[in-house]
C-alpha beads as a LAMMPS data file, in Angstrom:
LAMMPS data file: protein, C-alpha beads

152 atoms
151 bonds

1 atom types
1 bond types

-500.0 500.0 xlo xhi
-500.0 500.0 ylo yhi
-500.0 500.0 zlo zhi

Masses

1 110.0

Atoms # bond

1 1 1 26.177 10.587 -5.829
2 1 1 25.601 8.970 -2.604
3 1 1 22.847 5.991 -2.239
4 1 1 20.082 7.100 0.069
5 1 1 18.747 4.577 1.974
6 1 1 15.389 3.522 0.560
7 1 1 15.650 5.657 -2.741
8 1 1 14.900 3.889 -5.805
9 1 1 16.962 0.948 -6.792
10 1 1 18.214 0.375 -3.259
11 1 1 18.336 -2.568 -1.247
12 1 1 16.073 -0.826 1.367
13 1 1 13.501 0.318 -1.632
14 1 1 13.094 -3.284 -2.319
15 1 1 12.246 -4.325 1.379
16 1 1 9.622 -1.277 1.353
17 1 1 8.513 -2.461 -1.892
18 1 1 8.202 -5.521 -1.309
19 1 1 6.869 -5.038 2.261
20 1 1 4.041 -2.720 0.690
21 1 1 3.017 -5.720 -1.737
22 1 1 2.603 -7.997 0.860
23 1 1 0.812 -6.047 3.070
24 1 1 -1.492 -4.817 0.627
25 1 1 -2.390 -8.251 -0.697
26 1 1 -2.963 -9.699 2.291
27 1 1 -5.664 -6.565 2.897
28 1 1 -7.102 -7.872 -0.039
29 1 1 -7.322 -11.129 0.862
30 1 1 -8.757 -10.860 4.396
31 1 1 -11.611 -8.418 2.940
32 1 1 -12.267 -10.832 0.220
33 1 1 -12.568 -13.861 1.835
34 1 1 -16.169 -13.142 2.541
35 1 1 -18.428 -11.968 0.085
36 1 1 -20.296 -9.618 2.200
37 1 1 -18.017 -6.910 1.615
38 1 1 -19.828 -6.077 -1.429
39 1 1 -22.874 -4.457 0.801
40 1 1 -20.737 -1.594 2.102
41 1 1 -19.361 1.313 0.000
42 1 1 -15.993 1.666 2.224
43 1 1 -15.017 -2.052 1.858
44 1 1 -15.398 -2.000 -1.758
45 1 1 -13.217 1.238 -1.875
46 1 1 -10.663 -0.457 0.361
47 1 1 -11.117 -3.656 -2.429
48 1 1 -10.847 -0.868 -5.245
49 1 1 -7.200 0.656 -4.107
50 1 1 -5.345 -2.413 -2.707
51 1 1 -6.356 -3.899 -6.193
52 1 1 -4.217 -0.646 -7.809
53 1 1 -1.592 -0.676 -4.539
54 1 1 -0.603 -4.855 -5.600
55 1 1 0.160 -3.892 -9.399
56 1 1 2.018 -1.100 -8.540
57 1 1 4.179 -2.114 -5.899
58 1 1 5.070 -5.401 -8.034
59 1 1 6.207 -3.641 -10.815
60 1 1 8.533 -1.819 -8.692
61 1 1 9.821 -4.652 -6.690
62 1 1 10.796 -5.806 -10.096
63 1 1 12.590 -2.856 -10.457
64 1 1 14.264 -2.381 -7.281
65 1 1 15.332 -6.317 -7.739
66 1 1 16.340 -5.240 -11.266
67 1 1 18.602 -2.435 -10.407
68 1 1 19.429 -4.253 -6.753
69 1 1 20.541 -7.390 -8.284
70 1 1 22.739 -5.843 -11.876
71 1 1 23.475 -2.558 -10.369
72 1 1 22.389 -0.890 -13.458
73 1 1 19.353 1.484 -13.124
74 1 1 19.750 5.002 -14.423
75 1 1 17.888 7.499 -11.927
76 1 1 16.181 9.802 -14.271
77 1 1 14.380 13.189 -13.089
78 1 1 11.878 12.270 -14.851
79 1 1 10.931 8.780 -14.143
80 1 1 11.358 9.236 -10.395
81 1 1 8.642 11.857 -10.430
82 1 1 6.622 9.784 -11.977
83 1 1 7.197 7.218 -9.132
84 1 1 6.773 9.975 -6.618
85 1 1 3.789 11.219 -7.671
86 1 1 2.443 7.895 -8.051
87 1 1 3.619 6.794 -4.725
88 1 1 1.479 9.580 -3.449
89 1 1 -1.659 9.352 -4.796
90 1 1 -1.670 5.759 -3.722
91 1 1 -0.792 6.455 -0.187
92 1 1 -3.661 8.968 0.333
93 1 1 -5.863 6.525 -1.739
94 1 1 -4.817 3.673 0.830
95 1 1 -4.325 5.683 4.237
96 1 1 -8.376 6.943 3.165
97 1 1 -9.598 3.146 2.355
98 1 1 -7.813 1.857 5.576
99 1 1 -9.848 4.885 7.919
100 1 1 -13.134 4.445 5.977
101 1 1 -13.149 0.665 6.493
102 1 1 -11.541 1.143 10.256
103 1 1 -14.353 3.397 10.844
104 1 1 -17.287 1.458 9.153
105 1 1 -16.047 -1.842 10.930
106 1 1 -15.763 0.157 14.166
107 1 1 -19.412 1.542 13.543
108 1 1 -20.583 -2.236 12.487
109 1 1 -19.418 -3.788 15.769
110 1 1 -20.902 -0.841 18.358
111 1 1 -24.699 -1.230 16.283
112 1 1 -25.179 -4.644 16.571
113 1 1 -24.011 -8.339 16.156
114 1 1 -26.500 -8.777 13.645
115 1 1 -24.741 -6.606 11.217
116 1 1 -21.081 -7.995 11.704
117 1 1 -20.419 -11.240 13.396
118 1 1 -17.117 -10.834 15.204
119 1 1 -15.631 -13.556 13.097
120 1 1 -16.236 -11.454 9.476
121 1 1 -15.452 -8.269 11.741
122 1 1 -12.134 -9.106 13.037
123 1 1 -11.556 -9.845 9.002
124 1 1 -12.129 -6.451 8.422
125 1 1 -10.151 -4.928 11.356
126 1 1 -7.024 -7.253 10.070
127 1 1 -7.955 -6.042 6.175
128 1 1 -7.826 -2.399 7.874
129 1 1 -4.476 -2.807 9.794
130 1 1 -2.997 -4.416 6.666
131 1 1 -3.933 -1.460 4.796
132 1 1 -2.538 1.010 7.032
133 1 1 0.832 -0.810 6.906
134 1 1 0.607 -0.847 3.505
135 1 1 0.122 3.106 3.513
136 1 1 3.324 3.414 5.923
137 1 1 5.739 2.060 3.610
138 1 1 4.381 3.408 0.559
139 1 1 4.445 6.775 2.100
140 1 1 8.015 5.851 3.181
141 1 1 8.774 5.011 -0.321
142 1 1 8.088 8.439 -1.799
143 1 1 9.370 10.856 1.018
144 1 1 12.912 8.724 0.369
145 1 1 12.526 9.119 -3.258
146 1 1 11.150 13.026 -2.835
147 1 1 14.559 13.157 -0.868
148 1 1 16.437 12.329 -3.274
149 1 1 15.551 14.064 -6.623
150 1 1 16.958 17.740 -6.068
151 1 1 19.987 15.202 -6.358
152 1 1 19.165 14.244 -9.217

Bonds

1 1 1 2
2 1 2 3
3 1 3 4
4 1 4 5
5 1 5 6
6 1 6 7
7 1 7 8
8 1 8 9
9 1 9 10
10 1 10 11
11 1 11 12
12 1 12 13
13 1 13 14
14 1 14 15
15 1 15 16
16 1 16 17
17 1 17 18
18 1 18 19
19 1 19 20
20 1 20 21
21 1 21 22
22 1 22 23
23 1 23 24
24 1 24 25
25 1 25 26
26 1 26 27
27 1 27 28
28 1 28 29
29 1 29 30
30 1 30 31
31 1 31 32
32 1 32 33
33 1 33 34
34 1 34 35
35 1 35 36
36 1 36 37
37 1 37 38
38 1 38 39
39 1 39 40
40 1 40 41
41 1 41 42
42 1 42 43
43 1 43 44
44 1 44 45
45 1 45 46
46 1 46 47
47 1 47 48
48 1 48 49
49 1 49 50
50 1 50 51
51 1 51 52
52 1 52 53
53 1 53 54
54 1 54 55
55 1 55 56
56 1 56 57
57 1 57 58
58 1 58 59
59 1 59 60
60 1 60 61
61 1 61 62
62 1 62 63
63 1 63 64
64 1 64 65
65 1 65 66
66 1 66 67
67 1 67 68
68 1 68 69
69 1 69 70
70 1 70 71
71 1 71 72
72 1 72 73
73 1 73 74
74 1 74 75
75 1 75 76
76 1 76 77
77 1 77 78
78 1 78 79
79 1 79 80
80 1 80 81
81 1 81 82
82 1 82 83
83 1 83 84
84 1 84 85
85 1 85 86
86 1 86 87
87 1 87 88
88 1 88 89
89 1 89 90
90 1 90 91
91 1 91 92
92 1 92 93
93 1 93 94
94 1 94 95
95 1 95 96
96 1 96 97
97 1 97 98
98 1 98 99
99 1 99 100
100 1 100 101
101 1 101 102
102 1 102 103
103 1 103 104
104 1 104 105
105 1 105 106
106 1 106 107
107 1 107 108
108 1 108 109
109 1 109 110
110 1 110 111
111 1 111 112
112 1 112 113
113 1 113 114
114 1 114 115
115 1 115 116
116 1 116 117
117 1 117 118
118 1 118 119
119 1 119 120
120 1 120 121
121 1 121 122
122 1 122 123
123 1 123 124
124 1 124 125
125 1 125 126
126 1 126 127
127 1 127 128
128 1 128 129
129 1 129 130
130 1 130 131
131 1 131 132
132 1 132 133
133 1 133 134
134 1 134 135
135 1 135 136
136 1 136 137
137 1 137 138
138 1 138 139
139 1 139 140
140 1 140 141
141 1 141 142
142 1 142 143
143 1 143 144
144 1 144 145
145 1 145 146
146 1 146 147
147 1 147 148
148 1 148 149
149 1 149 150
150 1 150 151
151 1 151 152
């Protein structure tokens, strides 16, 4: 069977897996760096997901770096649906989190400056982008793995 880039227990995987962490966690940490976050329904959404996204994408970087590092990681059916489907449901979690809080900032900085000063709104553009990068490679992540289970 031929290694597709990206596919589960690749080199590439790890990089999107890894990539995906970081860019998740640093969503988290822009949003929460301010405790004002709390007063708006999409930020604590946003706050909500990246808080599954980091968990998840750690526990696969460990086994990407696992199978990367002892080239011994059997690809079963099974267990890469799993990671498909969970893949998946995070990325449409995220890429929703990432538009609701894009959209609320974007709504927050055309009312007023009272609402959102521009320092605590740029946080939440940067918390926004991060997410959306986040939902790229995750996204990436399961249409590689998708790719590669009739394979299987």
């Amino acid at each position: 069977m031929d290694e597709l880039p990206g596919s589960l227990g690749t080199s590439a995987s790890l990089a999107l897996r890894f990539g995906q962490t970081i860019f998740s966690t640093a969503s988290l940490l822009f949003m929460c760096l301010d405790i004002q976050f709390y007063s708006y329904t999409a930020f604590c959404y946003l706050v909500t997901v990246m808080g599954l996204v980091v968990p998840w994408g750690m526990t696969l970087v460990i086994a990407d770096a696992y199978s990367v590092f002892v080239k011994c990681l059997p690809r079963q059916p099974r267990i890469l649906i799993i990671i498909i489907l969970g893949d998946l449901a995070l990325s449409y979690l995220s890429l929703a989190a990432a538009c609701s809080t894009a959209s609320t900032t974007n709504l927050l900085l055309d009312s007023d400056e009272s609402y959102c000063p521009a320092k605590l709104c740029t946080r939440y553009q940067l918390s926004a982008a991060m997410a959306f990068l986040s939902w790229f490679l995750s996204l990436g992540s399961a249409l590689f793995n998708l790719w590669l289970l009739p394979s299987l």
